[in-house]
C-alpha positions in Angstrom: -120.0 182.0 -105.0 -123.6 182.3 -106.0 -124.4 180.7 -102.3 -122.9 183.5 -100.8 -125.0 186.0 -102.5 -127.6 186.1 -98.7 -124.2 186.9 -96.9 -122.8 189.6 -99.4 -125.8 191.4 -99.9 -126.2 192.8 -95.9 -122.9 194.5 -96.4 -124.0 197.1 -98.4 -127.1 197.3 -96.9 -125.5 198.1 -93.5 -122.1 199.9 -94.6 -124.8 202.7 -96.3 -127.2 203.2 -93.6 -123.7 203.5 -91.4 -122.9 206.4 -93.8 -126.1 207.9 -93.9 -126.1 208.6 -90.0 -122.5 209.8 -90.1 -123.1 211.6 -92.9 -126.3 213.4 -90.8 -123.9 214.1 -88.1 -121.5 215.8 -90.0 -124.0 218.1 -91.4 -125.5 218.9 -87.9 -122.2 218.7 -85.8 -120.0 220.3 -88.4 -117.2 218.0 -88.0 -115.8 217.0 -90.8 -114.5 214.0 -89.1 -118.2 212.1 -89.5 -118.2 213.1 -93.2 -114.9 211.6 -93.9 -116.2 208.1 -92.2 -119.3 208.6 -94.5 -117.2 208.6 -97.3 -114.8 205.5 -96.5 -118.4 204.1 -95.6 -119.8 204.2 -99.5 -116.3 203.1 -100.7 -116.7 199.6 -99.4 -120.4 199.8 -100.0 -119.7 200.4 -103.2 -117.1 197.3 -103.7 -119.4 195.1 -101.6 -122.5 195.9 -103.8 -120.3 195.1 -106.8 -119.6 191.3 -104.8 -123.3 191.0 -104.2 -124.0 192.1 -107.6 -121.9 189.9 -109.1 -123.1 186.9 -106.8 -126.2 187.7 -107.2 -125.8 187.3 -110.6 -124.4 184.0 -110.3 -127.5 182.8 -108.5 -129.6 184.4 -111.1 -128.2 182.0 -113.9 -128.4 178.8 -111.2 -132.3 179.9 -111.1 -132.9 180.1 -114.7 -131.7 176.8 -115.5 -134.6 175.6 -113.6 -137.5 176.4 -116.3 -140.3 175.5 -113.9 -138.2 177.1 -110.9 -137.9 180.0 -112.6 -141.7 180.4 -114.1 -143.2 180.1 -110.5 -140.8 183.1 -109.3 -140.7 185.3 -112.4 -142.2 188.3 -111.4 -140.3 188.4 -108.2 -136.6 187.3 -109.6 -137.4 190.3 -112.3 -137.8 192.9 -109.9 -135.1 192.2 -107.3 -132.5 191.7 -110.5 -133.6 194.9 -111.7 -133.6 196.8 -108.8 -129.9 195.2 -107.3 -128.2 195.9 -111.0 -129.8 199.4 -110.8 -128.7 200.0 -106.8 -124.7 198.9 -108.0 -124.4 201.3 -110.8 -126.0 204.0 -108.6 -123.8 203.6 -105.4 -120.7 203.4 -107.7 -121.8 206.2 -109.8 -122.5 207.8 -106.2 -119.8 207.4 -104.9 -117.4 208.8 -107.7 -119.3 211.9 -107.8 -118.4 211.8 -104.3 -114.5 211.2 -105.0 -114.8 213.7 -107.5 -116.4 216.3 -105.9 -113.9 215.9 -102.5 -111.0 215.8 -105.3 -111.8 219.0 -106.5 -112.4 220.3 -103.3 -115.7 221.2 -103.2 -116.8 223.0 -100.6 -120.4 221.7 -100.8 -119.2 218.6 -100.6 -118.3 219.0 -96.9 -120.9 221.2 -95.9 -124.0 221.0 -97.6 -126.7 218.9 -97.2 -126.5 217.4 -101.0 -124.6 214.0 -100.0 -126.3 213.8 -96.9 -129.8 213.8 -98.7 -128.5 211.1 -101.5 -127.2 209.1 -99.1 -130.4 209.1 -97.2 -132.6 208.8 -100.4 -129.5 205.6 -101.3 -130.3 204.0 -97.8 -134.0 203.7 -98.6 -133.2 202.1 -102.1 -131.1 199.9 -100.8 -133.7 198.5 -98.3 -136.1 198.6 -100.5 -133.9 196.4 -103.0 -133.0 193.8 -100.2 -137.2 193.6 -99.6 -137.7 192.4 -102.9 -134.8 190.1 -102.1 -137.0 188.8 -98.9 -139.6 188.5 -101.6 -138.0 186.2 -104.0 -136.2 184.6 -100.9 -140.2 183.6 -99.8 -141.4 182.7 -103.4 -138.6 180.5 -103.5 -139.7 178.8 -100.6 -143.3 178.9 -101.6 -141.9 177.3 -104.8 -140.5 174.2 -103.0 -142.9 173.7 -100.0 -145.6 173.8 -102.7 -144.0 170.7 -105.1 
């Protein structure tokens, strides 16, 4: 599963920017049809960043194994890691303040611009996180065109 870490991690990645613009139209078009589709959005980002996560973490311990491997790309393993365990715990805890706010019927959670402006601020975490990933993806390579 670790090998499949690459394909999980896009989901997320494009299931929250998805959300982010429907969440944008629903604020500006006042349909609450595009904030409904935001919603379902961050639910499966939520369970795909816990599949990346987890493969992710998978590849983490294959890398580790490797002592010299995992010298030469220490500073850039550390910071993706980081970052990716950070990003799943805040989309999950995201999105259940979402759930929770919707079950309760709040009427800011419809309306006002609060979700909309997470999930923007989310969507730039998120790419951020998968540019460290490009990072380690290229000291990795570096790694093994260099020995």
């Amino acid at each position: 599963m670790a090998e499949l870490h690459p394909f999980f991690v896009h989901f997320p990645i494009a299931l929250l920017l998805a959300a982010m613009i429907f969440d944008l139209l629903g604020i500006l078009r006042k349909q609450h049809s595009f904030t409904t589709s935001a919603f379902l959005l961050q639910i499966l980002a939520a369970l795909s960043a816990i599949l990346a996560g987890f493969s992710g973490h998978l590849a983490e311990s294959q890398v580790v194994d490797q002592d010299k491997l995992s010298e030469a790309i220490h500073p850039a393993l550390t910071a993706h890691v980081g970052w990716g365990n950070t990003m799943v715990w805040i989309i999950v805890i995201f999105v259940l303040a979402r759930t929770f706010a919707i079950l309760e019927k709040k009427s800011w959670a419809q309306q006002g611009w609060l979700f909309p402006l997470a999930s923007s601020f989310l969507s730039i975490l998120v790419i951020y996180t998968g540019l460290l990933g490009g990072k380690l993806g290229s000291a990795i390579l570096s790694y093994f065109t260099l020995n």
